[in-house]
N, C-alpha and C positions, 0 to 999 in steps of 0.2 A: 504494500500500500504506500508506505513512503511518505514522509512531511509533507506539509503544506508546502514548505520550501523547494524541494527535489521534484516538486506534481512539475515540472517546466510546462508542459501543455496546456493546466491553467494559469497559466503566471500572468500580471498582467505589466508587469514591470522587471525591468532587468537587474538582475543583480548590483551593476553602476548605480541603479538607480535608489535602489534600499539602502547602501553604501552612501549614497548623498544625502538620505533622509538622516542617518546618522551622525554624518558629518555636523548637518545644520544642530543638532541636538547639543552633540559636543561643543560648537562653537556657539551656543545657548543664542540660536537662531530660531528653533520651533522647540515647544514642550515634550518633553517625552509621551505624555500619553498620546499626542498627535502623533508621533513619528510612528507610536506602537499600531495606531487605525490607519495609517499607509501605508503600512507594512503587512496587514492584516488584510486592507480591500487588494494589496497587492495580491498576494498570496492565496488568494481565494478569487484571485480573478474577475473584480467587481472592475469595471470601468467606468470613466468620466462621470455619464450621464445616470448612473444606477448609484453612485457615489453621493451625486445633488441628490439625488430621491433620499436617500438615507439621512441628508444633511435638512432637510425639508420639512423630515418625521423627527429628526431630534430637537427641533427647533419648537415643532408641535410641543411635545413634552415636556420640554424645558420649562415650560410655565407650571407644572405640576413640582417643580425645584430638585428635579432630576438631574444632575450636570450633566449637558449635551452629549459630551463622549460617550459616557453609557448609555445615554439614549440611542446613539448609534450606532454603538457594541450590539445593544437589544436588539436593535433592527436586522441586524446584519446577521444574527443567528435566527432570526424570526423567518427571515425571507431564504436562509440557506442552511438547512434544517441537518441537512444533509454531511456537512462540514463534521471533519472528524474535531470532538469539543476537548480531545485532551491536547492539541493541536493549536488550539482557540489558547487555552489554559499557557502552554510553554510560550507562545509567543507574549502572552502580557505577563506573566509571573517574570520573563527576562527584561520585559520594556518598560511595562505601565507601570501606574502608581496603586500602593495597595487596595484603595475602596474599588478602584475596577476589575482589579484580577480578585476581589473577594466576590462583586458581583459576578462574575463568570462562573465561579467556583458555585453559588447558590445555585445558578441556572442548568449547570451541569448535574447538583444532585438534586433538581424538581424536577429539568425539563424545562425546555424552553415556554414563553409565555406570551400572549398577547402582550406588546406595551401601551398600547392605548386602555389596558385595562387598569382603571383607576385603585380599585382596591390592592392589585398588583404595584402600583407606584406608591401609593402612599406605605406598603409594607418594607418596601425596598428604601424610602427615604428616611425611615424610621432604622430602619435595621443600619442604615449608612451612619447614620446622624449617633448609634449607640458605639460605635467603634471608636 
């Protein structure tokens, strides 16, 4: 089966180009948890325009005081169901910051969720907010 990284067939970025995403991090150009969800829509093979869709719905959420990234983490397992999640797991426990590789970690031992499901956010904001 083979990493997310090794899948080459769905990659949607080149190696150079993850390598850059890094760069900017190190040279405290983009946030880590951004560099981790370009690396992520990389490696899962989300492009451009399924990327805004994803940026569209965390922004939806965001008002429920979800921080966006994991609104778009949620999206992106919602919609790619499929995605091996220990996968999802090593790329953010090595990039992100801890409340989002915790939210991973929930969604992996429930099962993924609707995120426009409000009872679902507010137990996730609660659970974020106790850490």
């Amino acid at each position: 089966m083979g990493s997310l990284l090794e899948r080459k067939d769905r990659a949607y970025c080149s190696q150079e180009s993850l390598k850059r995403y890094r760069d900017l991090v190190q040279k405290k150009k983009i946030f880590k948890t951004q560099a981790s969800l370009f690396e992520l829509c990389a490696a899962i093979g989300i492009r451009d325009g399924e990327r805004k869709e994803f940026k569209d719905r965390a922004q939806l959420v965001q008002s429920y005081s979800i921080d966006a990234d994991d609104a778009l983490a949620l999206a992106v397992l919602e919609k790619h169901p499929d995605i091996a999640k220990e996968d999802i797991l090593r790329v953010l426990e090595e990039y992100a910051e801890y409340g989002m590789a915790k939210l991973y970690r929930w969604i992996v031992d429930t099962g993924p969720r609707n995120v426009g499901d409000l009872p679902l956010i507010n137990w996730l904001k609660l659970d974020l907010e106790e850490s």
